[in-house]
N, C-alpha and C positions, 0 to 999 in steps of 0.2 A: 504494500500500500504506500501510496506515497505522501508525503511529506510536506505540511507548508514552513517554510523558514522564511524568517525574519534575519535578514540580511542588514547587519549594523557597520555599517560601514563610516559613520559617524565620529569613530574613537579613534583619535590619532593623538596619541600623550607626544611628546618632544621628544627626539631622538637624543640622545645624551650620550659626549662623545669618550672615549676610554683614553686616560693622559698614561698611563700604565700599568703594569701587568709583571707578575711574579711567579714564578715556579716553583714550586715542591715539591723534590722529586723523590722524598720518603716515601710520602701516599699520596702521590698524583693530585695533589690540588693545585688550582691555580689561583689569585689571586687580582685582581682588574680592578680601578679605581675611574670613576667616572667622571666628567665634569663636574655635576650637583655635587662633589664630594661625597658621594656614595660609595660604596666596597660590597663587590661582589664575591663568594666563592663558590670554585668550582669544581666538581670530581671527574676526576676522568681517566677512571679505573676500567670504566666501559666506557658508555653514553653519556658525552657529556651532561652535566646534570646539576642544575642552583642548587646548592644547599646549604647558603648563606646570605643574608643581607642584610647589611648595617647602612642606616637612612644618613645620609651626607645632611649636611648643617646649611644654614644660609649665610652666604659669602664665606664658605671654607671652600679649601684646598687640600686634595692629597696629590703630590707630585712623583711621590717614588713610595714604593712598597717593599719588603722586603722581612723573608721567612728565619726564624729562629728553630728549627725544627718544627715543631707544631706551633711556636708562637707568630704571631703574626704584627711588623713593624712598619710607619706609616708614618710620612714628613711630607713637609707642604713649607707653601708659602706664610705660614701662623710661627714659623718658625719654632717648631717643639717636633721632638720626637715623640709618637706615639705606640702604646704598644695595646692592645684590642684584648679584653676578654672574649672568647671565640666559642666560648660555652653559654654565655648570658650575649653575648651581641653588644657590649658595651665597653666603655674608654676605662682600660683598666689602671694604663700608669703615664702619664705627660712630666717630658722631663725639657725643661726649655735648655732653647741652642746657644752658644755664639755667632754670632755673625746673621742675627736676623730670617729672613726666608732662606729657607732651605729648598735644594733643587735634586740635589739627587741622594740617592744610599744605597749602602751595599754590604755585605755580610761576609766574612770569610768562609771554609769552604769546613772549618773546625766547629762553626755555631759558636764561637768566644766573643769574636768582636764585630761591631757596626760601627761604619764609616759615612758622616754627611757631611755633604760640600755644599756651603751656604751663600748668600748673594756677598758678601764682604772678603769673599773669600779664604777662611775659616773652614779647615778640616776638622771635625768633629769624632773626636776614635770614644767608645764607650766598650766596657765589657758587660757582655748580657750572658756570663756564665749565672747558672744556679737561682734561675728562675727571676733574676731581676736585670736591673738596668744601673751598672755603675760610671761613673764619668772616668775615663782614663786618662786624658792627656787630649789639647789642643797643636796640631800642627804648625810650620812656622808658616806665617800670615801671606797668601801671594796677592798682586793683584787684579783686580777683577774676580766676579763671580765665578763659583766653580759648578760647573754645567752636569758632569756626569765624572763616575770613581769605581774604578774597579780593584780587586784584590786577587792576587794572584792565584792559584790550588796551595802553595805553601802557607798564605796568609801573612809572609813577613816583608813583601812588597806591597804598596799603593800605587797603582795611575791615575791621575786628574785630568782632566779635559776641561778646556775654558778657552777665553776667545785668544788665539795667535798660539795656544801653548799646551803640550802635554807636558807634565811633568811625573818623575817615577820616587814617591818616595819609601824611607825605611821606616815600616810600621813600629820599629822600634822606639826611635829615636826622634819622628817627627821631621826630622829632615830632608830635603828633595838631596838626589841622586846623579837624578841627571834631569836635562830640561831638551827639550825636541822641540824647535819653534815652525808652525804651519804657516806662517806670513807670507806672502806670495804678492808680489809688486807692491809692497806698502800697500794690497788690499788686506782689510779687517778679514778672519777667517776665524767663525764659532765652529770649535771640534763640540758634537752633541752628543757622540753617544763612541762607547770604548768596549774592545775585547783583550782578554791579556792570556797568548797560550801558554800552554805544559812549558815551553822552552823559553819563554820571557817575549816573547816575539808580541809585539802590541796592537794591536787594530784600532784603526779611527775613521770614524767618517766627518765630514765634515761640512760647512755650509755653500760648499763651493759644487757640492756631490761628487766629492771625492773618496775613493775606501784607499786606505794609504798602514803599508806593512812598517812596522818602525822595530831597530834593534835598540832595546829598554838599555841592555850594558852601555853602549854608546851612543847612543841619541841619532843616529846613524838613520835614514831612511833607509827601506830594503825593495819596495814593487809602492806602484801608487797605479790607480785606474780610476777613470773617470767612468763612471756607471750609471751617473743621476743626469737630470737635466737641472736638478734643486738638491734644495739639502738633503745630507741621508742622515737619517735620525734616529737608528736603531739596525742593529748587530747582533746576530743570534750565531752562535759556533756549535757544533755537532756535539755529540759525546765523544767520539773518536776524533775530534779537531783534524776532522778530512773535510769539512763544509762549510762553507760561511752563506749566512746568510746575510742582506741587509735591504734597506728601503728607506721611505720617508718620504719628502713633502712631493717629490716625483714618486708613484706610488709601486711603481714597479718592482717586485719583489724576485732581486738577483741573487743569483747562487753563483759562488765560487765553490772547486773542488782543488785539492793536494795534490800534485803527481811530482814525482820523481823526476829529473832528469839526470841523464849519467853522459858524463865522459870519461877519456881516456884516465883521467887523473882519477875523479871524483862522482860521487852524484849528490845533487841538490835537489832542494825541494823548491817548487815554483806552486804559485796560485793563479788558477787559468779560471776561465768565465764560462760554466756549465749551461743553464739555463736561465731566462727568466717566465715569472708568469706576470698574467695581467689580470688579478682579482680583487683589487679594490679601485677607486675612483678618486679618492680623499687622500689625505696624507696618512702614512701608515707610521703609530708613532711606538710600537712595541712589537719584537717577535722573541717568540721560545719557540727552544725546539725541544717536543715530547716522543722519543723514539725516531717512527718513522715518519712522522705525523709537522708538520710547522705551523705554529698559531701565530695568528696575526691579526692584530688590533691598533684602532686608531678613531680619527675623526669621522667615521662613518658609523659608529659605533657597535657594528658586528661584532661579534665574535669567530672566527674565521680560520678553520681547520683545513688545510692541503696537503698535498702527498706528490711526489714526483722520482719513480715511476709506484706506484700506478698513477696515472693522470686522477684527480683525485680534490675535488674541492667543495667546502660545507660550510653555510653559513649560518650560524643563528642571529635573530634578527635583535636588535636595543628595544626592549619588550619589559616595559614593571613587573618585578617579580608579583608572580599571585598569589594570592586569589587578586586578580584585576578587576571583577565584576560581581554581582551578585543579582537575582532577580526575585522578584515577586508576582507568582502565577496565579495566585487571586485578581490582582487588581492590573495585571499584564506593564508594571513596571520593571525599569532595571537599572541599576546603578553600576557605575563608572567609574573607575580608580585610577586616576591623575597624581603625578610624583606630589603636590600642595593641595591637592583641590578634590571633590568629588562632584558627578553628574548625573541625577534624578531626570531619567526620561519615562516619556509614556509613549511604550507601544504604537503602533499602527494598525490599523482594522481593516479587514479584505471586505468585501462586497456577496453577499450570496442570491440565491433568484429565491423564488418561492419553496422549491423543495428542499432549502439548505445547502444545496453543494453551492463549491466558489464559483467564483465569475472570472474565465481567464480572459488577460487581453490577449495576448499572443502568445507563439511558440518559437520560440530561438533554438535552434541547433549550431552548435557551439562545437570549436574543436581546443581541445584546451592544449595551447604551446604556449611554453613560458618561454619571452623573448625580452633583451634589453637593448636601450636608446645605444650602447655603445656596444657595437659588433666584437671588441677588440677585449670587451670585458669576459671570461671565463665564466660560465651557468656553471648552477649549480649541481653537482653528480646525484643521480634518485637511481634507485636500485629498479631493478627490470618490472616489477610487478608493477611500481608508480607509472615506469616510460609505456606501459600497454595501456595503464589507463586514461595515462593521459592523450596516445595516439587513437582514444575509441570516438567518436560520434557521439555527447550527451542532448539529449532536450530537456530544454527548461523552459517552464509555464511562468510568465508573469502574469500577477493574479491584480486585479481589479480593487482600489485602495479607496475606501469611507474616508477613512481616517490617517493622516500621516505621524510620522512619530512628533514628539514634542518634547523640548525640553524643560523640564518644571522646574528646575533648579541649583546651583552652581552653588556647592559649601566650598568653600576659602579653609586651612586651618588655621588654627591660632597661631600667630609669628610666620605665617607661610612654612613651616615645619613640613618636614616629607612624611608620608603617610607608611605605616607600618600593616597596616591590616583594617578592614572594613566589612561590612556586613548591612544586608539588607534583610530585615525582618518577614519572614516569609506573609505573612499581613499587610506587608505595605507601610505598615505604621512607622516603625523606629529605622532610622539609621542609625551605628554605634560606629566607633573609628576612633585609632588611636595613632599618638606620633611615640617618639622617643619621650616625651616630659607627659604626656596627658591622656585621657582617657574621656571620651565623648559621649552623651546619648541626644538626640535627637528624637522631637516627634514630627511625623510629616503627613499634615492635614490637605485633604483636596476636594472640592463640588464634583461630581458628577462632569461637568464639562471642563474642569484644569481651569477655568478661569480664575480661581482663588484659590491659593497655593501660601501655605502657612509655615514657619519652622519655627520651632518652639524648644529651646532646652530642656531636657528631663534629668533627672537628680541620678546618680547612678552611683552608689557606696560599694564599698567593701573587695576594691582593687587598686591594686597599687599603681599610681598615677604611670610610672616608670615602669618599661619593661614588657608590657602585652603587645603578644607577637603573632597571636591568632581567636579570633573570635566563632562562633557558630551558635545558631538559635535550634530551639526545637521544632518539628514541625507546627506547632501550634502557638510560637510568639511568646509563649511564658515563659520561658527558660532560654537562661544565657549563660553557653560558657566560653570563658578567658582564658587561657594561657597565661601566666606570667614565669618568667625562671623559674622553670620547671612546677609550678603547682597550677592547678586547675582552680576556676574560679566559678561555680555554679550561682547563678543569681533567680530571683522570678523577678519575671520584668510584667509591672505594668504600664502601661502609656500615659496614666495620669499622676502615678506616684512614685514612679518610676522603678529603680532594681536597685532591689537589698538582695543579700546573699542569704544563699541557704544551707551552702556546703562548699566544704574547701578539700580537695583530696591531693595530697602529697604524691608526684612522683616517683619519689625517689627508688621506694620499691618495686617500679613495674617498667623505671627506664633507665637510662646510664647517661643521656645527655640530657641537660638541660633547656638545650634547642632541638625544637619539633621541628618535623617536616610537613605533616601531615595533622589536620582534629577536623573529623569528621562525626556529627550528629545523624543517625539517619531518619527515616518516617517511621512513623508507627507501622510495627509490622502486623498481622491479622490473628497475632495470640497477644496484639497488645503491647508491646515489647519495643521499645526505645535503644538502640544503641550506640553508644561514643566510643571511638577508636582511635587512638594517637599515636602517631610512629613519630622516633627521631632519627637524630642524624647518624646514627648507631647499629642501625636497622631492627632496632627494638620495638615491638608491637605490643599492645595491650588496649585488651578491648573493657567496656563497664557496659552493663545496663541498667535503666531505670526503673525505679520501683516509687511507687507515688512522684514524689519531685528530689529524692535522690540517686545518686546512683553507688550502684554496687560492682565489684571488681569481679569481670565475668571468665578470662582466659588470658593470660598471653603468648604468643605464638612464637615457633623456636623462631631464633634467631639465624637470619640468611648471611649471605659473606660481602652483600653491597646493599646500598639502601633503595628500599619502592620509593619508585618515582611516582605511584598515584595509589590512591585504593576507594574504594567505594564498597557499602552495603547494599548488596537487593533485598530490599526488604519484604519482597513479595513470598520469596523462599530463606530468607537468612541467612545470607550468604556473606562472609566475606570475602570479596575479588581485590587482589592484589597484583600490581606490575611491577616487576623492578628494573633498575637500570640495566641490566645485562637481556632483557627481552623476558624474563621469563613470567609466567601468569601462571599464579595460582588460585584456587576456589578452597575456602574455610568453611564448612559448616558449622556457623553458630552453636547451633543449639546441640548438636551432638560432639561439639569441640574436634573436631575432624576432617583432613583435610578431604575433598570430594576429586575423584577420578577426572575431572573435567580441566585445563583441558588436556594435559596430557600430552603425546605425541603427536595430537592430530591438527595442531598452531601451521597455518596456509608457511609453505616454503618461504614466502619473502618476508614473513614477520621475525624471524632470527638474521636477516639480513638487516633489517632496518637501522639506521646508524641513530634516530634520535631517538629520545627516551619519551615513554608518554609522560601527556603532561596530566592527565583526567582521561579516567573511565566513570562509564553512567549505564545504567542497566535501560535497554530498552523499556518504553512505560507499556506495548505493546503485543509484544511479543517474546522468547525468550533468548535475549540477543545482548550483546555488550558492545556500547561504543567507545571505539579509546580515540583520545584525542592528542594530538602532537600540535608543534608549530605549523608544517604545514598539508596534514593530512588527516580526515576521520576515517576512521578503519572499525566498519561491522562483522562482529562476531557472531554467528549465531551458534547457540548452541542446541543442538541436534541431536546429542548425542542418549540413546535409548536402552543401547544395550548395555547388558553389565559389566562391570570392571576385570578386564580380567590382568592374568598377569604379566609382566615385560615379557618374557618371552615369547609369551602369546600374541601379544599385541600387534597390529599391522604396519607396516614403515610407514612412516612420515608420506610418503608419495603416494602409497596405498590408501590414507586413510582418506574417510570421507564423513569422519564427525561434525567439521568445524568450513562451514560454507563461509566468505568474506565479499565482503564488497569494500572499494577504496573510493573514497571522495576525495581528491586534493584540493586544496584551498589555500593560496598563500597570502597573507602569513595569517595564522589563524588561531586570537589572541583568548576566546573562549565559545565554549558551547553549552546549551541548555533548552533541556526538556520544559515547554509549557502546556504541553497538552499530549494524549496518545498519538496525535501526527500532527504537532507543532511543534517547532523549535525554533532557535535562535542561533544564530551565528554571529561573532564580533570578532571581525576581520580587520587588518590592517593592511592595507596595500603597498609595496613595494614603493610603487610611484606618491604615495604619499610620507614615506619616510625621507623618499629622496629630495621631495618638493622641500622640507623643513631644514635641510642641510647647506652648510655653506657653499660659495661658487668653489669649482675643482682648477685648482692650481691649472693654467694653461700651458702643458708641455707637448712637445712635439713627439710621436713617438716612432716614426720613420724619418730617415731624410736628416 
């Protein structure tokens, strides 16, 4: 049967661009810091996958990032070292600089010391042995700002980068060594970004877009190439220092490779010019390299994984972490989550004749190719099952519209604050939302025709202003629960006297972090039955269920070896459905604590191919099918499956089976989805061409000729 969708094309939050980016190569995290002064983390043990964010401040700065083993450190233009609780999501130790803003940092290769180069230029060396941040010593003063600082695999050299100059000093002693001056016709020349190998051999790029080999002992140039048409702003080196990468304000991302050359006497090692690609548009102002894999981020604000060879390139879009939406299928509202602000819309109404079906205008047959305004740009790689769907013939009905959407209302937060998490009261009634400092409740009143539109503060007690990181209501509006560092916050909410608490239940014993991924409430199931399910970042799962207006601790499920990227209850059967980042899908039976045979081996061939991780599953309202949703693709499961479980060896191959039927929608980029009726839904999409329209003009370089 098909489907009428509400196509929200409306939400386009600001693209916000990445000033840099850190690697952790203990447990594959990465680390990204964004314009708004926000911090994202990433895993990327499979799929890549959010499973952190800390809300950026108004008029801060994070310029450089960088990893202490699992701690995580962070300087800016505020001029202070920061170092992040990574458990609570908050500022756990600020230790101010010399030398005012700070530009860049860097960490030895021991986890003993960090090194920041500040606008006065001011080396800044600190030991952050044994869980703190001690001050060790100031360098001697040079001048001019120092731009970027690298530290050697030994840790007892320093390189600085600053305009006209590298300098190589001894971590010991605070003193430069030797000094390598880039000045080229009495032009001004900013080295911005530094590599230092296994052999002391130095890499610089510079503002002239030059990549230039320097010998640290002697100040000595060794190879210099001109690669860029503009600055190059960033230098990634292989783990085997057989590769260099680099790029920046020309966006072209060049690889250099090692090779040998031998003569009669000798062999030498040269750096020759492998390949380049063309996958960004913008300046590219950070790359890592993770394996086989090259990330690359910048003012475009992607996140941007390639590979060469295999020809190989992945983007995720600059998308607010979620929940970004919420809706109300009573009164066909849906709210909108903006980095400062939220947006109260009302639906649109199709047209029906006298027997109730819709009224279409036309029929569009559509061929869906994804194409961009620059030929020279690299698309993005989709695995075979997307390339058929997308090479198929679809018809789409536009339906006949009463009514168009409306926007009823624009909430501002307090101090413009970034938003942390939000929620629309399945009534329609309350919006709650919270920042870093504050905790909200809203009432939202409205006539029958939107023309009088009310917002009214409601009282909300017994949660700590600071800290709430996920909110969720019951199906029925009376009950609210919080998040805060680790303990749940159970409230009854009324709309006129607003929410007192009613129950506080301690994580401690059902998880291991602090920070959740996952709190999902579901509906009432048909024995009656309410359940709340919180995964962290840990991949610890535990489920409660309600009983009058508290709840009781009902299971927790073992524990997997990477964390679900989505879960959802059907409450029609009590089910819990879980995804995780590594593709795999599980089915929990509630109520007999048990995992169910479903789905098993019989997951369609390209669902273990798929590179992103879902973002949301939703149980069909219709049928008995599962929707999972990614960035940019919904993918229906159904489940079919009748006969009994039997055992692996019985079982039929994966190509054999024919439990698990699918169908793929692509959709890019596709920011959420949501059931309002047995064949209504909602789509809230972001278009490609409207991230681009928000971005700045692209550097004018030539890239032939």
């Amino acid at each position: 049967m098909a489907s009428k969708v509400h196509k929200v094309r409306y939400y386009n939050p600001k693209p916000q661009p990445i000033n840099c980016i850190s690697y952790n190569k203990t447990n594959k995290q990465i680390a990204v810091a964004r314009g708004d002064a926000s911090i994202e983390i990433w895993d990327l043990k499979h799929a890549p996958y959010l499973i952190k964010f800390i809300p950026g401040v108004d008029k801060g700065s994070v310029e450089a990032l960088g990893w202490v083993k699992d701690r995580l450190l962070s300087t800016g233009l505020g001029g202070a070292l920061i170092e992040w609780n990574l458990d609570t999501l908050t500022l756990k130790t600020t230790v101010l600089l010399t030398g005012y803003a700070a530009w860049c940092l860097d960490v030895n290769s021991d986890n003993t010391l960090v090194a920041i180069g500040t606008e006065q230029g001011y080396v800044n060396l600190f030991s952050v042995e044994h869980d703190q941040i001690i001050y060790k010593k100031l360098f001697d003063k040079q001048e001019g700002r120092i731009l970027c600082c690298k530290f050697n695999k030994e840790g007892n050299i320093l390189v600085t980068g600053s305009i006209n100059t590298i300098r190589v000093w001894n971590a010991e002693t605070g003193h430069a060594i030797t000094r390598m001056c880039v000045l080229r016709k009495k032009k001004q020349i900013i080295v911005w970004c530094l590599a230092i190998l296994s052999d002391n051999t130095v890499v610089s790029g510079d503002s002239q877009g030059k990549l230039i080999f320097w010998d640290s002992k002697i100040g000595d140039q060794i190879e210099s190439y001109s690669t860029h048409k503009a600055d190059v702003l960033s230098i990634a080196v292989s783990d085997d220092e057989k590769s260099i990468f680099c790029s920046g304000v020309d966006p072209v991302i060049m690889n250099f490779i090692k090779v040998n050359k031998s003569t009669e006497k000798q062999t030498e090692a040269h750096w020759v010019k492998n390949v380049q690609r063309n996958i960004h548009e913008h300046d590219v102002r950070g790359l890592v390299v993770d394996g086989d894999k090259l990330i690359s981020v910048g003012v475009d604000g992607y996140l941007t994984f390639s590979s060469y060879p295999p020809k190989w390139v992945m983007r995720l879009p600059p998308m607010i972490p979620g929940p970004r939406s919420s809706i109300s299928r009573r009164k066909k509202l849906l709210l909108l989550r903006y980095s400062n602000h939220l947006e109260v819309w009302k639906l649109g109404s199709y047209a029906t004749n006298n027997d109730g079906n819709v009224l279409i205008t036309n029929v569009i047959t559509t061929q869906d190719v994804t194409c961009t305004e620059n030929k020279a740009i690299e698309e993005d790689s989709t695995i075979d099952v997307i390339n058929r769907t997308n090479a198929e013939n679809t018809h789409k009905q536009s339906l006949k519209l009463t009514e168009k959407p409306v926007k009823l209302a624009s909430i501002q937060t307090k101090g413009k604050k970034q938003l942390r998490c939000c929620e629309l009261s399945p009534s329609g009634e309350i919006v709650v939302y919270a920042t870093a400092t504050d905790v909200r409740m809203l009432k939202l009143e409205t006539d029958e025709d939107q023309s009088n539109i009310s917002l009214s503060k409601v009282s909300i007690s017994g949660i700590p202003k600071a800290g709430c990181d996920r909110v969720a209501f019951t199906e029925d509006s009376s009950i609210l629960v919080a998040h805060c560092e680790g303990i749940l916050h159970v409230l009854q909410v009324d709309p006129e006297a607003g929410a007192t608490p009613v129950q506080v239940i301690s994580l401690d014993k059902y998880l291991k972090s602090k920070s959740i991924l996952h709190l999902h409430v579901s509906p009432k199931s048909p024995t009656g039955v309410t359940y709340l399910v919180v995964a962290d970042t840990q991949s610890n799962v535990a489920v409660w269920t309600q009983s009058n207006k508290k709840f009781e601790f009902h299971v927790s499920l073992p524990t997997y070896h990477c964390v679900p990227s989505a879960l959802t209850v059907d409450a029609l059967r009590e089910n819990l459905i879980i995804a995780y980042v590594d593709q795999k899908l599980v089915e929990y039976e509630l109520r007999e604590r048990r995992f169910s045979p479903w789905p098993g081996g019989a997951l369609p061939a390209g669902w273990g191919s798929r590179r992103a991780a879902a973002r949301a599953l939703l149980p069909h309202p219709a049928r008995h099918a599962l929707v999972c949703q990614d960035d940019t693709s919904l993918w229906v499961l159904e489940n079919t499956n009748k006969e009994p479980f039997e055992p692996a060896a019985k079982r039929k191959s994966m190509s054999e089976s024919k439990n698990i039927a699918f169908k793929i929608i692509p959709i890019k980029y596709l920011a959420d989805f949501h059931w309002l009726d047995k064949d209504e839904a909602v789509t809230i999409e972001i278009l490609p061409e409207s991230i681009v329209a928000q971005l700045p003009p692209i550097a004018a370089t030539k890239r032939h000729g």
